[in-house]
BASE-149164 format. One line per 8 residues: number of its first residue (from 1); for each residue x, y, z of N, C-alpha, C. Coordinates in Angstrom, 3 decimals. Each point is the difference from the previous one (the first is absolute). Layout:
NUM) X,Y,Z,X,Y,Z,X,Y,Z ~ ...
//
This chain:
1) 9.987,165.566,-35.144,0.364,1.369,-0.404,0.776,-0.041,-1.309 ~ -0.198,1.316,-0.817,0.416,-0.605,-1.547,1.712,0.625,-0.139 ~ 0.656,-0.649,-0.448,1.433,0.586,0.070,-0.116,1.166,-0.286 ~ 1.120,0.794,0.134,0.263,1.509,-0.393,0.542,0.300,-1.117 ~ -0.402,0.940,-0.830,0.116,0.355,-1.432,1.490,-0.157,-0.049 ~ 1.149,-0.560,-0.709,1.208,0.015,-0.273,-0.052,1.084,-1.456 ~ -0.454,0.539,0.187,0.192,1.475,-1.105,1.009,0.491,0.407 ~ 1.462,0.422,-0.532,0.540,0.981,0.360,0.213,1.150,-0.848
9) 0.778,1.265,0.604,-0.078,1.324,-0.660,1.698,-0.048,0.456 ~ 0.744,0.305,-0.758,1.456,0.186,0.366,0.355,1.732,-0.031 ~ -0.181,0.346,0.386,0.520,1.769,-0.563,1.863,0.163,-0.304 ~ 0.329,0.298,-1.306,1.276,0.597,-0.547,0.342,1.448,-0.034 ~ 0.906,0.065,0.269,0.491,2.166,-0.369,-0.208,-0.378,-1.513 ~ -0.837,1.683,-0.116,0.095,0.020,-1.230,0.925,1.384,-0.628 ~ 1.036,0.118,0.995,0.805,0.827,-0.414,1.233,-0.155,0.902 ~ 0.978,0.472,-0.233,1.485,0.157,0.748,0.994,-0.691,-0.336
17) 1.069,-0.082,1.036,1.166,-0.669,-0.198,-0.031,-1.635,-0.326 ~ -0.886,-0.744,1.380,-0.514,-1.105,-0.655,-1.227,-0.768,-0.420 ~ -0.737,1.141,-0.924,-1.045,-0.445,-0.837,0.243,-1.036,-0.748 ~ 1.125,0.426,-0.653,0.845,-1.075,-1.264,-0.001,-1.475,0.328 ~ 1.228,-0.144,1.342,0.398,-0.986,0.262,-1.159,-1.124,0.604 ~ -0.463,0.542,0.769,-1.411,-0.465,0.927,-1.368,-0.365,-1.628 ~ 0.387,0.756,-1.033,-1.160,-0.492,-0.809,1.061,-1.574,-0.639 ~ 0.886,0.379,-0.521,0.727,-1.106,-0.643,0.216,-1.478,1.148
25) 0.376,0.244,1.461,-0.283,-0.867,0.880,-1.408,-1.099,-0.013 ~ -1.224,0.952,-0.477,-1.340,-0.665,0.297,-0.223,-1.106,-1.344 ~ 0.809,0.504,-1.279,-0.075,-0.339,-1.456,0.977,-1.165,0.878 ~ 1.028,-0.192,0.287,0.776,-1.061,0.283,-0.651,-0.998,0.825 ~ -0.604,0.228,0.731,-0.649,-0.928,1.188,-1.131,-0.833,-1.026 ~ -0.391,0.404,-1.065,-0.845,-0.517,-0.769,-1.757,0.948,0.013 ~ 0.103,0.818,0.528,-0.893,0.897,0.832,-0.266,1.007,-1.194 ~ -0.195,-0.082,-1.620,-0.174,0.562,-0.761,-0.914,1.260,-0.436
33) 0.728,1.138,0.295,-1.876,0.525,-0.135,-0.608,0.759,-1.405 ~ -0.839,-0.014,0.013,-0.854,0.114,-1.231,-1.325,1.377,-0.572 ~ 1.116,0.407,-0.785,-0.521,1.650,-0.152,0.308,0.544,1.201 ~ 0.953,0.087,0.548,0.357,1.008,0.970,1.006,1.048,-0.859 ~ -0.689,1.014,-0.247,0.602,1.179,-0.746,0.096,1.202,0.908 ~ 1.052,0.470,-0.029,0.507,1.738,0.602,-1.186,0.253,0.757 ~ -0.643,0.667,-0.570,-1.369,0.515,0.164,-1.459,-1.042,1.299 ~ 0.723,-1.279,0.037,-1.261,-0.842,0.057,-0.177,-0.400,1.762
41) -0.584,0.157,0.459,-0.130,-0.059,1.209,0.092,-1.473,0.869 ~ -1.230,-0.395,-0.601,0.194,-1.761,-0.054,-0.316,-0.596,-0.934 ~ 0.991,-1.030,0.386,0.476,-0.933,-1.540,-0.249,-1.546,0.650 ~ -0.279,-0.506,-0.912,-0.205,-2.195,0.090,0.821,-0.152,-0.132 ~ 0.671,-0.931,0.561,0.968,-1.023,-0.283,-0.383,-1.480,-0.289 ~ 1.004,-0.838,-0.715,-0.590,-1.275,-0.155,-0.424,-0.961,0.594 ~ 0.033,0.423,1.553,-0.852,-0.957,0.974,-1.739,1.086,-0.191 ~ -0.726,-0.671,-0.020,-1.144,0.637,0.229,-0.489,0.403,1.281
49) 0.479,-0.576,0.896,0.024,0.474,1.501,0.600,1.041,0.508 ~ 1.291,0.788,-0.509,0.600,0.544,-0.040,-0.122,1.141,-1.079 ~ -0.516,1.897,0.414,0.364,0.704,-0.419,1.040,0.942,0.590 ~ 0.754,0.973,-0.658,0.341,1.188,0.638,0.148,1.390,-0.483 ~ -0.476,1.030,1.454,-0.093,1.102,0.002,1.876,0.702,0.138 ~ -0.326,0.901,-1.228,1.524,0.734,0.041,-0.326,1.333,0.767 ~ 0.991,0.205,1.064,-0.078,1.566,0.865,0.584,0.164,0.543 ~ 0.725,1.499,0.117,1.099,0.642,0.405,0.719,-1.009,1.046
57) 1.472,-0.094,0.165,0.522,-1.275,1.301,-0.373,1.120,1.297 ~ -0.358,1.171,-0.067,-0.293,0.582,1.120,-1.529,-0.564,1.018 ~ -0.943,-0.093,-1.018,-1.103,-0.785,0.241,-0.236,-1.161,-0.251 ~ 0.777,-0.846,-0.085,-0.203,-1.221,0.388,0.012,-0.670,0.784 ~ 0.919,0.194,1.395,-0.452,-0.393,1.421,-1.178,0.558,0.401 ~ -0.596,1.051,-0.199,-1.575,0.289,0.516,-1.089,-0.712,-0.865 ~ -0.136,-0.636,-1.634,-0.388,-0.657,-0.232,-0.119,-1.400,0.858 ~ 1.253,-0.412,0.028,0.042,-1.407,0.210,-0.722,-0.459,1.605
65) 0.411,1.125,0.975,-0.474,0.083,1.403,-1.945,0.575,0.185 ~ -0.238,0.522,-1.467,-1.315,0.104,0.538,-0.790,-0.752,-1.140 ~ 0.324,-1.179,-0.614,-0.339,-1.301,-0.294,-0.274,0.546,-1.715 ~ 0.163,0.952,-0.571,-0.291,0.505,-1.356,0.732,-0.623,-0.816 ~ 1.216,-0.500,0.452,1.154,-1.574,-0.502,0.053,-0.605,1.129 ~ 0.403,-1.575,-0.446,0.368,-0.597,0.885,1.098,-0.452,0.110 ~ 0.834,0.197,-0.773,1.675,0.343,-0.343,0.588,1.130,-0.618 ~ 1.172,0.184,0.419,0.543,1.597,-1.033,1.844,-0.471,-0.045
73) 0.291,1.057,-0.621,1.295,-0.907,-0.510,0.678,1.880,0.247 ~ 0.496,0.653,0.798,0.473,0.924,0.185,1.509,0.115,1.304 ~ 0.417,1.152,-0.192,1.098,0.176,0.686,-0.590,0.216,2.043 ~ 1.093,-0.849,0.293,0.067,0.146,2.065,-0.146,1.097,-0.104 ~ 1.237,0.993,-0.566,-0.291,1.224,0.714,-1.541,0.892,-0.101 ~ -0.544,-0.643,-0.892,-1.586,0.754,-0.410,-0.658,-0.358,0.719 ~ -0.143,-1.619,0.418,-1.016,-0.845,1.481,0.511,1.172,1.374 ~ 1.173,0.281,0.053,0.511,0.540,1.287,-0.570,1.659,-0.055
81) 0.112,0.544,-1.180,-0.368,1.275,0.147,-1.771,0.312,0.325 ~ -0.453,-1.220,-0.647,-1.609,0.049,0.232,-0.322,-0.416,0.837 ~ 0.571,-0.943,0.577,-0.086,-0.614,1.454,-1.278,-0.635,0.422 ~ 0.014,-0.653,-1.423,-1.642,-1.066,-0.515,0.015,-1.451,0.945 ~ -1.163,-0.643,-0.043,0.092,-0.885,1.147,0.337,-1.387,-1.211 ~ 0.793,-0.394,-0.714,-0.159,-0.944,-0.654,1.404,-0.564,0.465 ~ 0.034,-1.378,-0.573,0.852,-1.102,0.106,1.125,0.073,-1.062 ~ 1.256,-0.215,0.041,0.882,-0.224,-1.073,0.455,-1.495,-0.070
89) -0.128,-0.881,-0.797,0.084,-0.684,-0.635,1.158,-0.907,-0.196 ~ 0.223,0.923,-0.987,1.341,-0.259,-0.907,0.830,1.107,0.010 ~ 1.430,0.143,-0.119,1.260,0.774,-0.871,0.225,-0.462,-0.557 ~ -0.096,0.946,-1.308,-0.105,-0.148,-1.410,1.265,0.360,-0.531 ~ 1.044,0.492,0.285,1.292,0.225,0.256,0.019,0.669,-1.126 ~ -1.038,1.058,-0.422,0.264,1.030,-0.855,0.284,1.533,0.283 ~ 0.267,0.549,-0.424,-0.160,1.415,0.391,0.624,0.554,1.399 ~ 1.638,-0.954,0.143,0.545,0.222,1.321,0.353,1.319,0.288
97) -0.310,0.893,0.907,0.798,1.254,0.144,-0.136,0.179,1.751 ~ 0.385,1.140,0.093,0.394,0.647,1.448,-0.807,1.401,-0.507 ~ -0.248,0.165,1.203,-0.992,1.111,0.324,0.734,0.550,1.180 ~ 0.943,1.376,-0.350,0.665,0.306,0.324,0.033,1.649,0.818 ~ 0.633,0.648,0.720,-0.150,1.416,0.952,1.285,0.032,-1.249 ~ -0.161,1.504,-0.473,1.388,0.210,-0.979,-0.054,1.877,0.414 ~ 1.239,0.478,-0.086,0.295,1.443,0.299,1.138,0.089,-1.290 ~ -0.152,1.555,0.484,0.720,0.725,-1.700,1.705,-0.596,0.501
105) 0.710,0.113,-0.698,1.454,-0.743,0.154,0.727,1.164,0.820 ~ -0.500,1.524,-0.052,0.765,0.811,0.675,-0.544,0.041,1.345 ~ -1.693,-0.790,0.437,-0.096,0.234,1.365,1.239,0.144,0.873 ~ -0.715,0.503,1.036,1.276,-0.507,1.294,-0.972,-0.860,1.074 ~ -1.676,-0.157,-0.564,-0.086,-1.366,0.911,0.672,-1.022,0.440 ~ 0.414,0.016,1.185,0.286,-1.594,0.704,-0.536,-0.989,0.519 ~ -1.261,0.565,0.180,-0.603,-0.636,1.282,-1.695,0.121,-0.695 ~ -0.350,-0.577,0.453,-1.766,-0.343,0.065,-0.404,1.658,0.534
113) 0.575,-0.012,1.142,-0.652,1.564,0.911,0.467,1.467,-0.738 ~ 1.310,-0.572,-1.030,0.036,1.499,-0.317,-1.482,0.445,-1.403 ~ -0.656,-1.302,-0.288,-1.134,0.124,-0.426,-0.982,0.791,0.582 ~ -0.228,-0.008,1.003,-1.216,0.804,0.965,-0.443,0.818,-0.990 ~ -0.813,0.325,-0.469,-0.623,1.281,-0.103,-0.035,-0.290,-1.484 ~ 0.419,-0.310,-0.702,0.357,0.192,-1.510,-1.201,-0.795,-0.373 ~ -0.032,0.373,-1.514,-0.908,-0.586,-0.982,1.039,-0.902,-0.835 ~ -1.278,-1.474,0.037,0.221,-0.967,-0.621,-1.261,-0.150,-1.479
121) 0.760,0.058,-1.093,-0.898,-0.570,-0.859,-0.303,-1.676,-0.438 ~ -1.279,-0.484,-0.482,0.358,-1.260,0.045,-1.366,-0.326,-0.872 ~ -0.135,-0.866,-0.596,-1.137,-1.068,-0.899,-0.849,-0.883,1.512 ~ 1.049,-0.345,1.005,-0.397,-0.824,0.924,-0.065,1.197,1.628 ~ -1.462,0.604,-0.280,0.102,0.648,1.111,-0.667,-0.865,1.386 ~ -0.256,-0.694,0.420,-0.804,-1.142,0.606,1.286,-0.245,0.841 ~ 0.772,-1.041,-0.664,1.667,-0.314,-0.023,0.651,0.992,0.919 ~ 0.316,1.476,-0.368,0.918,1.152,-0.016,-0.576,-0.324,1.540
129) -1.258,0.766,0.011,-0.401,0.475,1.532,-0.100,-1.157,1.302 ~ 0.089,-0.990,-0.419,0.429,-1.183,0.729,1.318,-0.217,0.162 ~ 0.918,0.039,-1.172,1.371,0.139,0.579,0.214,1.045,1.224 ~ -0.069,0.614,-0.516,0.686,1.230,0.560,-0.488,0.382,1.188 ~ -1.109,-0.427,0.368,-1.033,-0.266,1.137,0.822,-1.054,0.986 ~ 0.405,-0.602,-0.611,0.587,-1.705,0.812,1.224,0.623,0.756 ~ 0.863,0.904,-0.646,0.558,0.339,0.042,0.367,1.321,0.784 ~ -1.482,0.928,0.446,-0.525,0.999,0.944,0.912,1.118,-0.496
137) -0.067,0.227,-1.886,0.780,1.061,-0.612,-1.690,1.305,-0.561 ~ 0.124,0.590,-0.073,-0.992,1.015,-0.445,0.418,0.276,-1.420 ~ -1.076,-0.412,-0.392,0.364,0.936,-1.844,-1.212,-0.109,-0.536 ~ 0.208,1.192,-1.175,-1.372,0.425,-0.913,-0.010,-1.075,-0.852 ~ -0.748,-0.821,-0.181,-0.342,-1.339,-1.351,-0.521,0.960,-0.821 ~ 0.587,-0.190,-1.512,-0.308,0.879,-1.101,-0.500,-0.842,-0.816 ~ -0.825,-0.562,-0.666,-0.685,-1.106,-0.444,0.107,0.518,-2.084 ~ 0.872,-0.847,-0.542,0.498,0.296,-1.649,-0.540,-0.937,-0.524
145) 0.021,-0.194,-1.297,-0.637,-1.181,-0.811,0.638,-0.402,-0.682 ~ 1.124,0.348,0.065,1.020,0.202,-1.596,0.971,0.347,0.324 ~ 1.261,0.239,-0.617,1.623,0.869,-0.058,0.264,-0.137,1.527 ~ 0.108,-0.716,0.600,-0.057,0.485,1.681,1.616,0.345,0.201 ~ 0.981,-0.479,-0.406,1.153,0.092,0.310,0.452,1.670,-0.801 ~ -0.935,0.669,-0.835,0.812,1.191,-0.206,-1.121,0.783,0.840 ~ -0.307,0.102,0.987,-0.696,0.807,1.148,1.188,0.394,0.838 ~ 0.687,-0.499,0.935,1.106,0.682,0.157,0.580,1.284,-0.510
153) 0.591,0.053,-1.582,0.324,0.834,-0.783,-0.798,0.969,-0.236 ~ -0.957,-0.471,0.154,-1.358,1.385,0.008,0.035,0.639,0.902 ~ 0.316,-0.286,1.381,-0.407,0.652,0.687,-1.578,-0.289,0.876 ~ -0.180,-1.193,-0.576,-1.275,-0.345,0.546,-0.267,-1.132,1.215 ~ 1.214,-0.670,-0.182,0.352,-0.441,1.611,1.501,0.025,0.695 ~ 0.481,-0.687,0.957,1.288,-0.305,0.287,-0.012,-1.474,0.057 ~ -0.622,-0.415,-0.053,0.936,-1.663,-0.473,-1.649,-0.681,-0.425 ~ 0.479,-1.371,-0.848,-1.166,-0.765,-0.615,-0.378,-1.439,1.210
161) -0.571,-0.674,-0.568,-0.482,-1.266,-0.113,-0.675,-0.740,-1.085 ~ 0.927,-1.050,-0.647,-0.124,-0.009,-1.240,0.227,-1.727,-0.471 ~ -0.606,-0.395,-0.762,1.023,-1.408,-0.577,0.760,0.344,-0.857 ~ 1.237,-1.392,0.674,0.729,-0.065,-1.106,0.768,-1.355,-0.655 ~ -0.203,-0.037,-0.638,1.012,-1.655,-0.167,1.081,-0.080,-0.269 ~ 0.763,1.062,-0.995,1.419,-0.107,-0.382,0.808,1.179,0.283 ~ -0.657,1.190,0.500,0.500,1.078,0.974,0.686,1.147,-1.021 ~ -0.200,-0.437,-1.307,0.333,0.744,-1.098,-0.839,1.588,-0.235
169) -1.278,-0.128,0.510,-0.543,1.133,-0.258,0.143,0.826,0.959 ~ 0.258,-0.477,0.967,0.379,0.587,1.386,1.226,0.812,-0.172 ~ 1.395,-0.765,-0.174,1.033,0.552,-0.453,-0.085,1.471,-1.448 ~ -0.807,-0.570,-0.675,-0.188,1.440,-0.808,-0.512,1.085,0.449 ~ -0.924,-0.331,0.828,-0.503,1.398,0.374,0.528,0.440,1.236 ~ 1.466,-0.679,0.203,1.048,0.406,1.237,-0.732,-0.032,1.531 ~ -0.489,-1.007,0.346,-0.686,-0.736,0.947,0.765,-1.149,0.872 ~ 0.109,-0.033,1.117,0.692,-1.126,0.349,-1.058,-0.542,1.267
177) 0.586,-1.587,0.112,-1.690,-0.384,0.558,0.696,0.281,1.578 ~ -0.888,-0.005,0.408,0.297,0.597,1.672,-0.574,-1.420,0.914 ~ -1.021,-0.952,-0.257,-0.706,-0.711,0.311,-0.861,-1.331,-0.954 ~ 0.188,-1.057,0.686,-1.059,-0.787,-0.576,-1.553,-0.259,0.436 ~ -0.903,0.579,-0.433,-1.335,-0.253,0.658,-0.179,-0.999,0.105 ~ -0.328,-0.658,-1.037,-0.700,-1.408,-0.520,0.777,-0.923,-1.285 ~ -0.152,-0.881,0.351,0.519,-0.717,-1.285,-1.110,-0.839,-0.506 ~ -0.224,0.288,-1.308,-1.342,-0.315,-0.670,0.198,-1.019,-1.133
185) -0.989,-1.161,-0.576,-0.316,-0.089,-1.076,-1.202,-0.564,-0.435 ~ -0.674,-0.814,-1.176,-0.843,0.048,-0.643,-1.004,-1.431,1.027 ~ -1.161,0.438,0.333,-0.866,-0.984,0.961,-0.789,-0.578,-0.667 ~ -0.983,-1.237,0.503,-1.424,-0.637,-0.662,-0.285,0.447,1.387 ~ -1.097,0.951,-0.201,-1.042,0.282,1.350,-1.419,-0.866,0.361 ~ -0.372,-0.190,0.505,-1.339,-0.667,0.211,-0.943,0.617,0.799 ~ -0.920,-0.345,0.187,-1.339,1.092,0.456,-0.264,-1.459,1.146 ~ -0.325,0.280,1.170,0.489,-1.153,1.478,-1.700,-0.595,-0.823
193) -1.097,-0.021,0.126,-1.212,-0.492,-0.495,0.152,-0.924,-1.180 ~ 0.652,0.206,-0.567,0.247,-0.298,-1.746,0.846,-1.503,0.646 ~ 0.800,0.408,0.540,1.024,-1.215,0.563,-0.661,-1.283,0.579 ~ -1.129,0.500,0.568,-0.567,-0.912,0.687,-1.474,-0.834,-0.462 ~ -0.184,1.023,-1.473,-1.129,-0.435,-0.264,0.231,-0.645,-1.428 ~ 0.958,0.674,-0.496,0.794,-0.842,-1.663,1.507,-0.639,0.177 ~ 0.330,-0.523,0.876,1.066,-0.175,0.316,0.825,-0.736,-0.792 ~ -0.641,-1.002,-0.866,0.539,-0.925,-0.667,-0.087,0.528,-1.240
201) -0.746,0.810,-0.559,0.066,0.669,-1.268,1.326,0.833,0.525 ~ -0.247,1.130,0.799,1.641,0.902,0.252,1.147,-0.853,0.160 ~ 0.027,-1.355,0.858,1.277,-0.955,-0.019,0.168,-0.101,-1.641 ~ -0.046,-0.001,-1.264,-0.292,-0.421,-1.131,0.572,0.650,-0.829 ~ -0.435,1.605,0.723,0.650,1.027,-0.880,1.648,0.062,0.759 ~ -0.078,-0.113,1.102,1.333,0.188,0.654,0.968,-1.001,-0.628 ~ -0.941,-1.494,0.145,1.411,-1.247,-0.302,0.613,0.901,-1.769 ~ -0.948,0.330,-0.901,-0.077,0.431,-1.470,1.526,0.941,0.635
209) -0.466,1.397,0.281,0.802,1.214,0.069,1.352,-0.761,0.392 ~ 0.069,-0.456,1.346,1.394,-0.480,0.762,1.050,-0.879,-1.200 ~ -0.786,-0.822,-0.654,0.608,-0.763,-0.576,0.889,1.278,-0.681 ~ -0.574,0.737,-0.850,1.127,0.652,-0.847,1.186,0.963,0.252 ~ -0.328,0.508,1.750,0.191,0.285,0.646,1.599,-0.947,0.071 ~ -0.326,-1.120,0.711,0.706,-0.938,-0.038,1.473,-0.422,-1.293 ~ -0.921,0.125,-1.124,0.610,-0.259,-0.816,1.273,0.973,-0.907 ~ -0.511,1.418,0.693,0.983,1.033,0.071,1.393,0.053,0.223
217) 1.286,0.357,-1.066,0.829,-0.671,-0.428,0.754,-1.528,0.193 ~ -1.049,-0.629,-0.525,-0.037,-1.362,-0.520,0.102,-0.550,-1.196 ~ 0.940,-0.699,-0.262,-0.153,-1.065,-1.705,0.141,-1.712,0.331 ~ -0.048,-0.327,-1.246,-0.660,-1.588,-0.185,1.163,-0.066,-0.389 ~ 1.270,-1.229,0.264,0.976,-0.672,-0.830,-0.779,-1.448,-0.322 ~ 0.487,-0.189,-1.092,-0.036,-1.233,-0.660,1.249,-0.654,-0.805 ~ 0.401,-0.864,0.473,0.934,-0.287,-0.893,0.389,-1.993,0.100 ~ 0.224,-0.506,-0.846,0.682,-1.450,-0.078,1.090,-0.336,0.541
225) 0.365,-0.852,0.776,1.666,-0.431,0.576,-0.313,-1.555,-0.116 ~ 1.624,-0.400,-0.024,0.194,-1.456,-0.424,-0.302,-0.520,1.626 ~ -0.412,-0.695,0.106,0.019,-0.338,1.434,1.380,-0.786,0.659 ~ 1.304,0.439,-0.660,1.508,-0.120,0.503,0.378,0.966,0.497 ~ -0.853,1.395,-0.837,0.401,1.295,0.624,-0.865,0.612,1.122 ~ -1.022,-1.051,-0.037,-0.982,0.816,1.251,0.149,0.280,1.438 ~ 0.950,-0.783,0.319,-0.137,0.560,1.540,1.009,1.813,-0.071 ~ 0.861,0.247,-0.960,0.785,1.098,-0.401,-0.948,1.232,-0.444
233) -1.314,-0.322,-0.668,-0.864,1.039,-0.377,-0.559,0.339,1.031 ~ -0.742,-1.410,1.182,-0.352,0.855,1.001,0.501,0.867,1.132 ~ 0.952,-0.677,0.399,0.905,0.986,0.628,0.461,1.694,-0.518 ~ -0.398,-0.048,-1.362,-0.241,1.139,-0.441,-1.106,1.045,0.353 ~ -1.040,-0.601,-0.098,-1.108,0.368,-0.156,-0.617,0.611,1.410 ~ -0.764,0.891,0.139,-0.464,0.330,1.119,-1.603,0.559,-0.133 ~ -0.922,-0.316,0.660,-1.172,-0.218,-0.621,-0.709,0.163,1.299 ~ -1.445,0.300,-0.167,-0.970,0.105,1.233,-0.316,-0.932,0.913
241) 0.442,-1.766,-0.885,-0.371,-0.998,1.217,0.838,-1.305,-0.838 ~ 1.240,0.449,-0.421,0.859,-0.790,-0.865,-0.633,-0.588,-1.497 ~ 0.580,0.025,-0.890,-0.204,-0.216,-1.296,-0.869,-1.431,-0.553 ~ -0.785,-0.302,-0.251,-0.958,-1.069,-1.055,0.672,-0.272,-0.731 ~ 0.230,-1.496,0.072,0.871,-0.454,-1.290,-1.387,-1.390,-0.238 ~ 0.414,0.061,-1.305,-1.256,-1.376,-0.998,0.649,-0.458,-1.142 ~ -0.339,-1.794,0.144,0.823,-0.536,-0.790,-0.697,0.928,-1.722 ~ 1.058,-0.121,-0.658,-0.300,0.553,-1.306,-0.344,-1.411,-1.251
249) -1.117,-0.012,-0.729,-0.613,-1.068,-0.541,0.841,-0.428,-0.984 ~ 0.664,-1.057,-0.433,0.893,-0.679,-0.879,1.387,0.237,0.270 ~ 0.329,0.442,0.894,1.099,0.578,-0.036,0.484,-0.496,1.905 ~ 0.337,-1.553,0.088,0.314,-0.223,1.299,1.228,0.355,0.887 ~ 0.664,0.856,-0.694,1.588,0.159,0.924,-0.172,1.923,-0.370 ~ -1.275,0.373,0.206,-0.418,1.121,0.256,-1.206,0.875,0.463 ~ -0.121,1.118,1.089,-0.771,-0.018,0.574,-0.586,1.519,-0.525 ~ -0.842,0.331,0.519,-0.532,1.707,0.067,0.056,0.325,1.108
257) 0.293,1.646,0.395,0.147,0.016,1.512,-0.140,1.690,-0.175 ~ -1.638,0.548,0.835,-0.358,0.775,-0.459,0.160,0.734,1.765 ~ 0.084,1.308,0.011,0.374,0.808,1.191,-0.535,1.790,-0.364 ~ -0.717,0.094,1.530,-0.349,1.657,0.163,1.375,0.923,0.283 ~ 0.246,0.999,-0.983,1.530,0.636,1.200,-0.364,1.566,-0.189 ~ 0.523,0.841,0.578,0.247,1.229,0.195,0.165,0.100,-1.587 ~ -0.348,1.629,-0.875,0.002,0.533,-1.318,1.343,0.416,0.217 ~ 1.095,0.236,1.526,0.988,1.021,-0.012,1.007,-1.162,-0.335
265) -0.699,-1.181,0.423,1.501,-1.405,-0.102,-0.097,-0.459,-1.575 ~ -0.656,0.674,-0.390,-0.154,-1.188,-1.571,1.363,0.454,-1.048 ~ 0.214,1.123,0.268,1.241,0.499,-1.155,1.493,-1.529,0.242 ~ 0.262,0.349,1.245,1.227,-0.811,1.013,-0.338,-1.358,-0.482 ~ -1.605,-0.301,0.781,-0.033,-1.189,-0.204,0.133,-0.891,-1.027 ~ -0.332,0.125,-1.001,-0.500,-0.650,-1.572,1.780,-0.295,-0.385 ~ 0.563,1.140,0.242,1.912,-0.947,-0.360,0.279,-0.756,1.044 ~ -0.331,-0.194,0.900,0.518,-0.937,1.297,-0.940,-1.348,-0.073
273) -1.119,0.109,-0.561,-0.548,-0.932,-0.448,0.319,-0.911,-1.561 ~ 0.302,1.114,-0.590,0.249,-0.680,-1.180,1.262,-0.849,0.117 ~ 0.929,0.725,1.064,1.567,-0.807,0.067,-0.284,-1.262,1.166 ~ -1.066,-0.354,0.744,-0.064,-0.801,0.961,-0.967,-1.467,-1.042 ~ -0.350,0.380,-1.311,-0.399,-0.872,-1.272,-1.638,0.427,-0.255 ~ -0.037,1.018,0.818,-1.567,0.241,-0.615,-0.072,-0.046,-1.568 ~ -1.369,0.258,-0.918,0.104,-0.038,-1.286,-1.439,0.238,-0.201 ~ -0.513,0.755,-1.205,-1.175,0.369,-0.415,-0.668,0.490,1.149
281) 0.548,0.877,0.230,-0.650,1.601,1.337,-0.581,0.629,-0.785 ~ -1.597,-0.183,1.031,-0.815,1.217,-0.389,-0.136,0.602,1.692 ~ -0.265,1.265,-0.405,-0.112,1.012,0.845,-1.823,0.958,-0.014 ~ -0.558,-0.472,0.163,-1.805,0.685,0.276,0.040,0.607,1.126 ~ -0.899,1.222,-0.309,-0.817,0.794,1.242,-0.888,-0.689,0.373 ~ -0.024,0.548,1.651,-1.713,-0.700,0.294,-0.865,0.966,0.744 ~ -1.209,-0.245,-0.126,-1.042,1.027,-0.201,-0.607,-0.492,1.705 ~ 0.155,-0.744,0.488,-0.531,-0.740,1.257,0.296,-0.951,0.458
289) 0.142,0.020,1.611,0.621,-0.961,0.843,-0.981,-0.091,0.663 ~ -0.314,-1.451,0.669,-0.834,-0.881,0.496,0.513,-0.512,0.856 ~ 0.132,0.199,1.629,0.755,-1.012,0.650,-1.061,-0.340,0.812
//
């Protein structure tokens, strides 16, 4: 029997909050794509095996589940609202938010039940009527596309369902969250067929994506120590699986001793290193981790 086509189709949003990040993610993984313009539906990338289709993150779990991709790169809460039969993958640890029950700040809601009856507006009506269902509350699902948090103020519902990540827009439009639905962020979906029939092409794209994933606030130290001062640098140092040190060529009463650390430790670190005898610190980003 002849193997199975390892063609894949990746589907990207080609619009929203994380269109951006999720396109710059795929450029990092090495996953380059080529003539993919605004406008362009599907685009090549520099594997030839590999194209992808850009479309709304709303439709991309129904792509990916009825085999039209065989990967998609979109938000949980969108797999959950469509309630598509596909596989998740990976967290992509982009696009973290809460998907949230929020009421006007003057409600006098307390309770789930003093909901009964009221209208909820929401982007995620799928979501809404399942909560609130779970929950054996009655309410009108008002289904918005847009502005959802100034519906309230209109007059067009009594409380939302909404994302949010930093609770800032919420607070402006004098909203306070009443509830957490869901806590969401950015997925690699898979289509269950695709898994089983390209598996090692999709392992490929995953090890690619994860790595950068991985490598997410991460830097490269490099720097020289006398090897009198070395056991003092490492004890400094704190690193993913302790620091690489290599003799340095002509130079025998000194070593190189190279280490992964956190982007938040490098300010602190680099004077605590320099006073423990480090010398000629370099500090690099890295684009991918490989473990």
């Amino acid at each position: 029997m002849a193997p199975a086509d390892p063609y894949l189709r990746l589907a990207l949003p080609n619009k929203g909050r994380i269109a951006e990040p999720v396109r710059q993610l795929a450029e990092k993984s090495g996953l380059h794509i080529i003539d993919g313009g605004a406008r362009q539906l599907i685009a090549k990338t520099v594997d030839p095996q590999i194209e992808i289709l850009f479309a709304r993150p709303v439709d991309i779990p129904e792509y990916v589940a009825n085999g039209a991709a065989d990967l998609g790169i979109t938000g949980h809460d969108m797999v959950a609202e469509r309630g598509s039969d596909v596989e998740e993958v990976l967290d992509l640890h982009l696009g973290k938010a809460r998907l949230v029950l929020a009421v006007p700040e003057e409600s006098e809601v307390n309770s789930l039940s003093d909901l009964d009856g009221a209208k909820v507006a929401t982007e995620f009506p799928s979501i809404t009527a399942a909560y609130f269902n779970s929950h054996n509350v009655s309410v009108t699902v008002v289904p918005v596309s847009g502005a959802c948090e100034a519906t309230p103020h209109l007059g067009i519902a009594d409380a939302i369902i909404d994302l949010s990540s930093s609770g800032v827009t919420l607070m402006t439009h004098r909203l306070r969250v009443f509830d957490v639905v869901m806590e969401t962020s950015t997925v690699l979906i898979a289509n269950r067929r695709a898994l089983e029939e390209k598996g090692e092409k999709i392992a490929e794209v995953v090890l690619a994506l994860e790595s950068v994933v991985q490598a997410k606030g991460q830097c490269y130290l490099m720097m020289n120590v006398n090897r009198s001062a070395l056991d003092d640098v490492i004890g400094v140092l704190p690193g993913l699986s302790g620091p690489t040190v290599m003799n340095v060529a002509s130079h025998e009463d000194m070593v190189a001793v190279h280490a992964v650390v956190g982007e938040g430790q490098v300010y602190r670190l680099i004077n605590r290193l320099k006073r423990a005898g480090a010398r000629d610190i370099l500090v690099m980003p890295i684009d991918r981790i490989i473990r």
